[in-house]
Backbone as a ProteinNet text record, in pm:
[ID]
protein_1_A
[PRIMARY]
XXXXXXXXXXXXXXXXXXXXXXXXXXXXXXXXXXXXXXXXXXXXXXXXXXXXXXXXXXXXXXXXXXXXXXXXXXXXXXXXXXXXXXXXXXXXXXXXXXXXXXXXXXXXXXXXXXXXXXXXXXXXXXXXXXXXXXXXXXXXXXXXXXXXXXXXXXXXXXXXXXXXXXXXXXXXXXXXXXXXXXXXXXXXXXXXXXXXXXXXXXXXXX
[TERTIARY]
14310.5	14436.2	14521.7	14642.3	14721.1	14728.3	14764.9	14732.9	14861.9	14909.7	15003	15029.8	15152	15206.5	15104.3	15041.7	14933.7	14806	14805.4	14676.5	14510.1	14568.4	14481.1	14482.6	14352.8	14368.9	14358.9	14303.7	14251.6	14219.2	14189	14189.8	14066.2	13978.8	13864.7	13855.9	13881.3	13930.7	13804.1	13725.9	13605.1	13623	13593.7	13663.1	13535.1	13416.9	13300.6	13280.9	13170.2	13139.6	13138.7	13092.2	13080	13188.5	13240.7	13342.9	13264.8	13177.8	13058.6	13114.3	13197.9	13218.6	13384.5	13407	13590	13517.1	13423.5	13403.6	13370.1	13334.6	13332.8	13423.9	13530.1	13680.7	13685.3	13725.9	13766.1	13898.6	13824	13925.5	13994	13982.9	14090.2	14241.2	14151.1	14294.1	14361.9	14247.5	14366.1	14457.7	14569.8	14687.2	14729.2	14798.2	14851.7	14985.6	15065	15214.1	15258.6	15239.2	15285.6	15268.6	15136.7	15062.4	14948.7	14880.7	14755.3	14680.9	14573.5	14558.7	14536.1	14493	14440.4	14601.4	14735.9	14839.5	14881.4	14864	14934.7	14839.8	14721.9	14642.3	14692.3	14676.4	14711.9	14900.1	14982.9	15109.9	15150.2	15014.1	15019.6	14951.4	14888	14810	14879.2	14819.1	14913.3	14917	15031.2	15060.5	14962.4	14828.6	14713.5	14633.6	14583.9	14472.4	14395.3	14417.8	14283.5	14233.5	14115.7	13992.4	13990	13946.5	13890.7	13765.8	13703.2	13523.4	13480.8	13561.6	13537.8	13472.7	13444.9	13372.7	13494.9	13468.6	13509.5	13588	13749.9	13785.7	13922.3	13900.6	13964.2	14124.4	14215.1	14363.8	14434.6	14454.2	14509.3	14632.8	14708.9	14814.8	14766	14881.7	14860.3	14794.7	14804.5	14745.3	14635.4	14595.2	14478.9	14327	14242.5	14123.9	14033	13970.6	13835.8	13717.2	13653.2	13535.2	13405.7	13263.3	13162.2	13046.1	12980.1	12820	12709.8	12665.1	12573.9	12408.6	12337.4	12382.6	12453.9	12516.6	12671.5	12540.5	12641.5	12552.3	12454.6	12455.5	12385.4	12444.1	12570.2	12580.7	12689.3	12767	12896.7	12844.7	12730.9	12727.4	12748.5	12689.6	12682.6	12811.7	12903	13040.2	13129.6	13095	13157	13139.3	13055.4	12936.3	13015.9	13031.7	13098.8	13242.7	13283.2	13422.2	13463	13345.8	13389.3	13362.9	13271.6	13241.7	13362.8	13410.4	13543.2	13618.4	13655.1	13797.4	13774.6	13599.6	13603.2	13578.5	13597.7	13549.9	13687.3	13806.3	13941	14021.5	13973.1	14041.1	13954	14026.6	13939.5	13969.7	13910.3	13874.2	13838.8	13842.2	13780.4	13710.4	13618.1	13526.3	13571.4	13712.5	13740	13849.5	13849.9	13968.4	13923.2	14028.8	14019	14041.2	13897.6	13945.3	13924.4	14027	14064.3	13949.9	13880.7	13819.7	13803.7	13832.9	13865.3	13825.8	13830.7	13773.5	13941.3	13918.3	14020.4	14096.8	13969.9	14060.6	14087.5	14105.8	14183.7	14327.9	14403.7	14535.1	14632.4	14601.1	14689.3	14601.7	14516.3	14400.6	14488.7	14581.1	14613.3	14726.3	14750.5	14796.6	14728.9	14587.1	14474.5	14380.9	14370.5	14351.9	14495.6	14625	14690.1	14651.5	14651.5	14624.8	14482.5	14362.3	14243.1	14232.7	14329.7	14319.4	14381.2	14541.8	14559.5	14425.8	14416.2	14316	14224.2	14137.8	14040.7	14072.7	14202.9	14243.7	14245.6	14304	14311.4	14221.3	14118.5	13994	13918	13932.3	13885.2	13911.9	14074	14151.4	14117	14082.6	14051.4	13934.6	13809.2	13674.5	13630.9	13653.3	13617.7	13492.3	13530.9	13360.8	13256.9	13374.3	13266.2	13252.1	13350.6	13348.8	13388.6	13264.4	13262.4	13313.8	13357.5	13359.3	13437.9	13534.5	13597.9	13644.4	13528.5	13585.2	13650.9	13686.7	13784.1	13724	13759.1	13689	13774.1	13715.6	13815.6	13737.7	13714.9	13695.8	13542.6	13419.3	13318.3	13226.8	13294.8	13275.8	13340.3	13186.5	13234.8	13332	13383	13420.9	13414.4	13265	13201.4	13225.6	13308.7	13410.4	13548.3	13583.6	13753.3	13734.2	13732.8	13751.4	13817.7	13810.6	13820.2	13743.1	13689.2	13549.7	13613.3	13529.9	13549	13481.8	13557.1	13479.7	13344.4	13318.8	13153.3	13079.6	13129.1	13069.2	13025.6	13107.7	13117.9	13019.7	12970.9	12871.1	12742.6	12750.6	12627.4	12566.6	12677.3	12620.5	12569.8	12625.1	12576.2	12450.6	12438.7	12294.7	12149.8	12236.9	12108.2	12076.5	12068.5	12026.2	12105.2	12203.9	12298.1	12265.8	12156.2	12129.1	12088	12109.6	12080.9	12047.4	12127.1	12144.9	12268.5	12243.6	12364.1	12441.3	12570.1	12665.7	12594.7	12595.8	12571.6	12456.8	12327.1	12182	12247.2	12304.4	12346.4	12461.4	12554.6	12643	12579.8	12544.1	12425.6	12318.9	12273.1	12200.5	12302.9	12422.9	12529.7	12590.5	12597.3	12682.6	12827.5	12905.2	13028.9	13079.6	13231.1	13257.9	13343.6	13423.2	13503.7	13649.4	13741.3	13864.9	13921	13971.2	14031.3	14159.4	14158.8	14316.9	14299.2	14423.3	14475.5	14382.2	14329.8	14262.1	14331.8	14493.3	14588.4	14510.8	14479.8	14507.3	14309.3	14206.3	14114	14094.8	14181.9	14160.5	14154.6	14082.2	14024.1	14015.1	13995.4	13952.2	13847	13767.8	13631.1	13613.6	13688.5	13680	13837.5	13853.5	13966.4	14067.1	14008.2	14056.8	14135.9	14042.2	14141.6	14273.4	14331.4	14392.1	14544.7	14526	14694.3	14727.3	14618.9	14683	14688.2	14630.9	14656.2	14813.2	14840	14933.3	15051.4	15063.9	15114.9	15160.7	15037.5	15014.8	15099.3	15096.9	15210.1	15337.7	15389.3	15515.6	15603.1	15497.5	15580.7	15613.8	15493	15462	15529.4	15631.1	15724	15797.6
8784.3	8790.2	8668.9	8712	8529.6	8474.9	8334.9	8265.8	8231.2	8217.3	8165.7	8080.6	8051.2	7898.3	7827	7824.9	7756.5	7758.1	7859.9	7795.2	7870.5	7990.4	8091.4	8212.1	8320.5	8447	8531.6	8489.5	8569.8	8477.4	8543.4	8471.2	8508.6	8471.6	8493.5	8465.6	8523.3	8462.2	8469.5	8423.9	8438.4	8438	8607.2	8585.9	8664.4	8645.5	8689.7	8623.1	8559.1	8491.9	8557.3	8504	8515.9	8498.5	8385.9	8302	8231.9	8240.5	8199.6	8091.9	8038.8	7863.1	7933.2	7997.9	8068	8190	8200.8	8303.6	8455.5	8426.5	8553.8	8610.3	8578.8	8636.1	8627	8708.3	8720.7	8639.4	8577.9	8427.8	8502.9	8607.9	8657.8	8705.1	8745.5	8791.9	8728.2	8613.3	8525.8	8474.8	8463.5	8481.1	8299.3	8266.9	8101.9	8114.2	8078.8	8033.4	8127	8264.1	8426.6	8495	8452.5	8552	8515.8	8664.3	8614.7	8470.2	8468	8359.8	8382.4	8537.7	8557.6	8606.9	8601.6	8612.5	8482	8379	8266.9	8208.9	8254	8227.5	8289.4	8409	8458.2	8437.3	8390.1	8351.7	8240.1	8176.4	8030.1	8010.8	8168.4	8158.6	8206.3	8181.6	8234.9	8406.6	8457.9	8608.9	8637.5	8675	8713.9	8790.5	8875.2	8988.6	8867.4	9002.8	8870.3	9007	8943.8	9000.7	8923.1	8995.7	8946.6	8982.6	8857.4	8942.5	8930.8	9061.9	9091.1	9201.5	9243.4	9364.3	9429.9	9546.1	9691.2	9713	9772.1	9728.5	9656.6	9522.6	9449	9441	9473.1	9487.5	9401.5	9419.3	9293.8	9443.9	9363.7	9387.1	9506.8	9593.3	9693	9667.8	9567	9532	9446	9382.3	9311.9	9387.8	9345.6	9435.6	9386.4	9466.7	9435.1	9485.9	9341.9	9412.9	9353	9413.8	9217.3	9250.4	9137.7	9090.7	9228.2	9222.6	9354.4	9295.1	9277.8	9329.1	9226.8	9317.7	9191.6	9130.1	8994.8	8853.9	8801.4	8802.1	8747.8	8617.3	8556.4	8449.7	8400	8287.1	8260.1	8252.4	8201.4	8238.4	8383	8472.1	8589.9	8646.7	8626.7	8646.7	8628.8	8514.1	8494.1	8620.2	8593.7	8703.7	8846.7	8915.4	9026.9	9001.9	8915.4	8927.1	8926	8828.9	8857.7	8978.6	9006.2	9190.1	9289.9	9291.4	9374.7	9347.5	9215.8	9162.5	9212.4	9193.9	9232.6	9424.7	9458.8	9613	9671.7	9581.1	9631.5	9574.6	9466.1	9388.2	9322	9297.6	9246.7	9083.6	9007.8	8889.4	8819.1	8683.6	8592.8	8535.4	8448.3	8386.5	8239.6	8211	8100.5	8107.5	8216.7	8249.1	8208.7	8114.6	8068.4	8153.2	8165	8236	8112.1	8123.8	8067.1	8104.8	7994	8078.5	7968	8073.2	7942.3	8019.1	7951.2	8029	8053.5	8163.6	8243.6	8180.2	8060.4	7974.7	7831.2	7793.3	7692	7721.4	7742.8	7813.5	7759.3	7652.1	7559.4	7554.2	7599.8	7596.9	7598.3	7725.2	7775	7683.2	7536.7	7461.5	7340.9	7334.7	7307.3	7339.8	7482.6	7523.6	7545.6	7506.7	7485.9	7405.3	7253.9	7179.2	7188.5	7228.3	7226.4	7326.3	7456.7	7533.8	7482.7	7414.6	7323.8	7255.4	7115.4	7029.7	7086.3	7158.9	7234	7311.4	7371.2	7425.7	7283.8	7168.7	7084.8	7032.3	7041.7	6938.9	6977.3	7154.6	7222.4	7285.3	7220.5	7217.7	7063.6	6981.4	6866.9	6912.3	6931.5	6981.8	7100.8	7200.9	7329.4	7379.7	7416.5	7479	7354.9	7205.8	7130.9	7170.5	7193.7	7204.8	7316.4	7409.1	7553	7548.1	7442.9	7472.2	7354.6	7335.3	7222.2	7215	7169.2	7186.3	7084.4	7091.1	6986.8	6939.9	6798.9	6690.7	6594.5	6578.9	6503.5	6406.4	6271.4	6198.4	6158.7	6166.4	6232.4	6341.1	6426.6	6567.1	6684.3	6727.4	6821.5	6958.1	7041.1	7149.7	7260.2	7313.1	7403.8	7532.4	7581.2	7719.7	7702.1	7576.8	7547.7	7489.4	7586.3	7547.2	7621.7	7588.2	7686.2	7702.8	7824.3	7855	7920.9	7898.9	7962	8087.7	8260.5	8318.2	8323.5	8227.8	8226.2	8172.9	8062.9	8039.1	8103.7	8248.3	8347.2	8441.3	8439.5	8544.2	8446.9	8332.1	8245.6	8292.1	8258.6	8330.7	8417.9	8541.3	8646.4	8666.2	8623.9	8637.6	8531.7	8474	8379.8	8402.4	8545.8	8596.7	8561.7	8566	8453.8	8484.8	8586.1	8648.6	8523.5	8493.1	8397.5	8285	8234.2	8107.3	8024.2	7925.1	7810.5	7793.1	7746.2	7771.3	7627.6	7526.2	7388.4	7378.4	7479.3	7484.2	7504.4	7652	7706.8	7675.4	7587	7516.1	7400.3	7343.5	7272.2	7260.6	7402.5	7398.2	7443.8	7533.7	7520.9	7444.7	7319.8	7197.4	7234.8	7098.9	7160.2	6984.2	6997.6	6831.1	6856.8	6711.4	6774.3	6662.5	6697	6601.2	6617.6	6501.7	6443.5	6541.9	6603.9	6694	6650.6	6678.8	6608.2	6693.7	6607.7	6656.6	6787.2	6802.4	6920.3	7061.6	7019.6	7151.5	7221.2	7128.3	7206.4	7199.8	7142	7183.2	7288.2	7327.7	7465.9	7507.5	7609.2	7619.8	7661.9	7613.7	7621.2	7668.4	7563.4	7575.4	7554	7648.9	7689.1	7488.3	7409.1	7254.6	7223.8	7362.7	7327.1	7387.3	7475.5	7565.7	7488.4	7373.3	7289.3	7226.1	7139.6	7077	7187.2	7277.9	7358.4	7407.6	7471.5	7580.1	7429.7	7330.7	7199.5	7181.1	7178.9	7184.5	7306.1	7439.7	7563	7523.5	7465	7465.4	7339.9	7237.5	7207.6	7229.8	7340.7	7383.4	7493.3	7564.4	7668	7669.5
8748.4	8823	8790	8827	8796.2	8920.6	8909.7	9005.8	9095.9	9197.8	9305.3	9256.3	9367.8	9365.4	9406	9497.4	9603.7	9479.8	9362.7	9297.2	9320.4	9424.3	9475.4	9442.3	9396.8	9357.5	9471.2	9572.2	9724.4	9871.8	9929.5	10038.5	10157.2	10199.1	10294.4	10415.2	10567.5	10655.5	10733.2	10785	10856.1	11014	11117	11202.6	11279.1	11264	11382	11442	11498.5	11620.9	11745.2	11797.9	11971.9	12074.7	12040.2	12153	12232.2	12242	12371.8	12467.1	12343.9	12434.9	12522.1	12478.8	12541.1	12660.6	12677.1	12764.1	12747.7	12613.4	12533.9	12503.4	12477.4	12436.3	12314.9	12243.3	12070.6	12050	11959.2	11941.1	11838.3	11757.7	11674.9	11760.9	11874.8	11972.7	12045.4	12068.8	12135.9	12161.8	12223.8	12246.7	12260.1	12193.2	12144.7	12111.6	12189.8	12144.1	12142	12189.5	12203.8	12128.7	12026.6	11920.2	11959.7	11846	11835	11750.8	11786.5	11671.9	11543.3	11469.8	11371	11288.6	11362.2	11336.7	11268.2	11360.5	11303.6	11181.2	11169.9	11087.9	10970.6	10956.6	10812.9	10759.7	10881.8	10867.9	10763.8	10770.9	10674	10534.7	10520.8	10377.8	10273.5	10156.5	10047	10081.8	9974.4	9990.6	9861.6	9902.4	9793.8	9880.2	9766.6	9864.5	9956.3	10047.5	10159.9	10266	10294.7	10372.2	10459.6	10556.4	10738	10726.7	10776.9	10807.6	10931.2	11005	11164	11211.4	11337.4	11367.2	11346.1	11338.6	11323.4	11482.5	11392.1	11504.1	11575.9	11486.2	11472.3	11445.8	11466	11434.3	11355.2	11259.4	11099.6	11025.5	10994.2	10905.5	10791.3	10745.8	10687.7	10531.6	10489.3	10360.7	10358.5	10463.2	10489	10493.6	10408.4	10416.1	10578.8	10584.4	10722	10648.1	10733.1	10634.1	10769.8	10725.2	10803.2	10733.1	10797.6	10712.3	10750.4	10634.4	10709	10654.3	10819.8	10950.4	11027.2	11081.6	11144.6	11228.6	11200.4	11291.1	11205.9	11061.6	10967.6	10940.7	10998.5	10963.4	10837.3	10888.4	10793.7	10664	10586.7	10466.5	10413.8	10472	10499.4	10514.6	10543.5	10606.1	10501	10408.3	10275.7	10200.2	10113.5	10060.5	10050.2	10214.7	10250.5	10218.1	10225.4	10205.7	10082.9	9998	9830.6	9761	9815.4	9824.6	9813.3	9935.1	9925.2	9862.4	9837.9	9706.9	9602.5	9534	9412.3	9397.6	9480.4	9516.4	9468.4	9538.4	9496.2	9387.8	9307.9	9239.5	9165.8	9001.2	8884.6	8860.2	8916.6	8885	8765.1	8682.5	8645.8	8684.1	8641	8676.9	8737.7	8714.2	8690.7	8810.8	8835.5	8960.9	9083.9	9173.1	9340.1	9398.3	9503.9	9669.2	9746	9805	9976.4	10041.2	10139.3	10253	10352.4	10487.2	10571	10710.5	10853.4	10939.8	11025.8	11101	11208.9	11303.8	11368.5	11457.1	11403.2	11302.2	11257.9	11188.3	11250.2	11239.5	11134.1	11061.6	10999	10835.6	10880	10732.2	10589	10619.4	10491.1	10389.9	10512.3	10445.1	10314.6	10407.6	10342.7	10215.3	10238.4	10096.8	9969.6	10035.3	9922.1	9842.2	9905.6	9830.7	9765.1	9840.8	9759.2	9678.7	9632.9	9520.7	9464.3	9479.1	9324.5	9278.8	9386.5	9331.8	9238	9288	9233.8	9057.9	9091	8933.2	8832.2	8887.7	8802	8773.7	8860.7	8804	8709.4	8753.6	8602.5	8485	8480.3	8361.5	8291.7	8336.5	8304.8	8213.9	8315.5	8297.9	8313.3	8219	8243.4	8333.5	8396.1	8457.9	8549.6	8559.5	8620.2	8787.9	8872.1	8980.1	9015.7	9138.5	9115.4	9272.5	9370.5	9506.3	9541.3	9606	9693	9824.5	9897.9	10042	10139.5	10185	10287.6	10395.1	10382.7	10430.8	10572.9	10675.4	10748.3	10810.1	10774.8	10806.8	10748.7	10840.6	10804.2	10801	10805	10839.9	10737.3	10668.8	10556.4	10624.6	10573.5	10638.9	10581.3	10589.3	10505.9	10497.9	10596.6	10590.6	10576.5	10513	10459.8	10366	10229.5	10075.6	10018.7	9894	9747.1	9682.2	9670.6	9559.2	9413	9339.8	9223.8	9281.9	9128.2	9167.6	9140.5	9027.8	8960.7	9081.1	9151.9	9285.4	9391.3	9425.7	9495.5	9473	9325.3	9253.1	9268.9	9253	9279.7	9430.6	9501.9	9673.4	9646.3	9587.2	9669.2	9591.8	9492.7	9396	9491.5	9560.7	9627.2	9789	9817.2	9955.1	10061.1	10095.8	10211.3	10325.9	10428.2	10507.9	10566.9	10718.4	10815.6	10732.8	10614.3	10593.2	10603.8	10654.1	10648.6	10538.5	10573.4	10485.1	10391	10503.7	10430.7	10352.6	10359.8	10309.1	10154.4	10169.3	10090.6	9951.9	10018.5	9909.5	9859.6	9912.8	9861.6	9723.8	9727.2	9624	9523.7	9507.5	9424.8	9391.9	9473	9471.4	9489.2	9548.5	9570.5	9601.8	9584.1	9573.6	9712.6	9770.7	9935.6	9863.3	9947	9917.8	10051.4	10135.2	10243.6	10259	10381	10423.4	10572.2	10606.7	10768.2	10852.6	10934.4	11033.8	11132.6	11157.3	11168.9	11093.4	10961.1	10919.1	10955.2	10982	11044.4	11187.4	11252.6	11418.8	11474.7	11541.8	11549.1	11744.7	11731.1	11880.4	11885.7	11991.3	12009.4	12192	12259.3	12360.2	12435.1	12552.2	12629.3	12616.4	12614.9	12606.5	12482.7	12364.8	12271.9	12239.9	12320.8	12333.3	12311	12390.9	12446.2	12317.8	12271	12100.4	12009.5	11999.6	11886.5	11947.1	12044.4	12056.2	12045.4	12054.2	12075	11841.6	11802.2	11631.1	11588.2	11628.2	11592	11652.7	11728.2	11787.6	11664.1	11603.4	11535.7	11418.5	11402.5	11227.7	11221.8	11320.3	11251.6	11193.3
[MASK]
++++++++++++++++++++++++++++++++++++++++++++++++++++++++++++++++++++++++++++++++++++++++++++++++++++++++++++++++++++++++++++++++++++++++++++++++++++++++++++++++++++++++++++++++++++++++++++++++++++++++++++++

C-alpha cells in the first residue's frame, strides 16, 4: 500500500475490556465532551483502513472494520493479532508497511502514532529492516498498546500463539525500541476521575 502523510498503512484500535474500574460501562460508548469516546478516538487517526477489536455489536462508522480475539477475552496481544487479521483479509500489504495500533480510551493517541510512524519509517530507511516495532514512551512507562508495528512484526505475532499472552511478554521476545510523546497523547480513561482531564484534553484539541 502507499503510505500517508502520517507515515501509516492502517490503523488498529483496541476496544474490549471490561470497564470494571467505570462500573462496567463500555468505554467505547462513553459519552465525553458530547461524543462517544471511540468517536473522538478514530477523529484523530490517519484516514487508513482501520479495524476495531470489539464485541459484536459495537457501532463504528461505515468504513471501519469490527472485528475481536477469538475466544473473545484472550487478551490485548490477542486483540492485535485479530485486528491484523482483518486488514490483511481486505488489503495487500508489504512487509515493510506501518499499522497504527493504539487503545479506544486514549483519545489523543492518533497524534502519537503520527509521529511514531514517521519516526519508525525513517529509522528504517536509514536501516532497512532494523526496527520492526516503535512504541511510545512517557516518562518511565513503556506504552505497549500505542505504537507502530511493521507488518513483518504483525506476522511475527501472529506466528507466535498470542492467546492469553501479554502484550509486554510478547514484544519482547520480537524486540521493539520506544521514543518519548507527550504524556496528552496517552492519557486514557480508566476510571470515572479520569473523565474531567481528558474531556478538559478534547476541548482544547478541536
Amino acid at each position: 500500500m502507499t503510505s500517508s502523510p502520517q507515515h501509516l498503512n492502517g490503523m488498529i484500535v483496541l476496544a474490549g475490556g471490561t470497564g470494571k474500574r467505570l462500573g462496567g460501562r463500555s468505554k467505547p460508548d462513553l459519552l465525553i465532551a458530547g461524543d462517544r469516546l471511540i468517536s473522538w478516538t478514530l477523529s484523530f487517526l490517519a484516514k487508513v483502513p482501520t479495524v476495531v477489536v470489539a464485541p459484536e455489536g459495537l457501532e463504528v462508522p461505515e468504513k471501519v472494520f469490527l472485528t475481536m480475539e477469538e475466544p473473545p477475552g484472550s487478551g490485548p496481544a490477542a486483540g492485535i493479532v485479530a485486528g491484523w487479521h482483518r486488514l490483511a483479509d481486505s488489503f495487500v500489504f508489504s512487509p515493510s508497511d506501518i499499522i497504527g495500533v493504539c487503545p479506544v480510551d486514549a483519545p489523543l493517541s492518533g497524534f502519537a502514532l503520527r509521529q511514531l510512524g514517521r519516526q519508525l519509517q525513517e529509522m528504517n530507511e536509514e536501516e532497512p529492516g532494523k526496527e520492526k516495532i516503535l512504541l511510545g514512551q512517557v516518562g518511565e512507562v513503556t506504552q505497549y498498546v500505542l505504537g507502530a508495528f511493521t507488518v513483518r512484526a504483525l506476522m511475527e505475532m501472529a506466528r507466535s500463539n498470542p492467546l492469553n499472552r501479554s502484550v509486554r511478554g510478547l514484544l519482547g521476545e520480537i524486540g521493539f525500541a520506544t521514543s518519548e510523546i507527550s504524556p496528552n497523547y496517552a492519557r486514557d480513561v480508566d476510571t470515572p476521575a479520569d473523565i474531567a482531564p481528558v474531556t478538559e484534553l478534547l476541548r482544547i484539541s478541536r
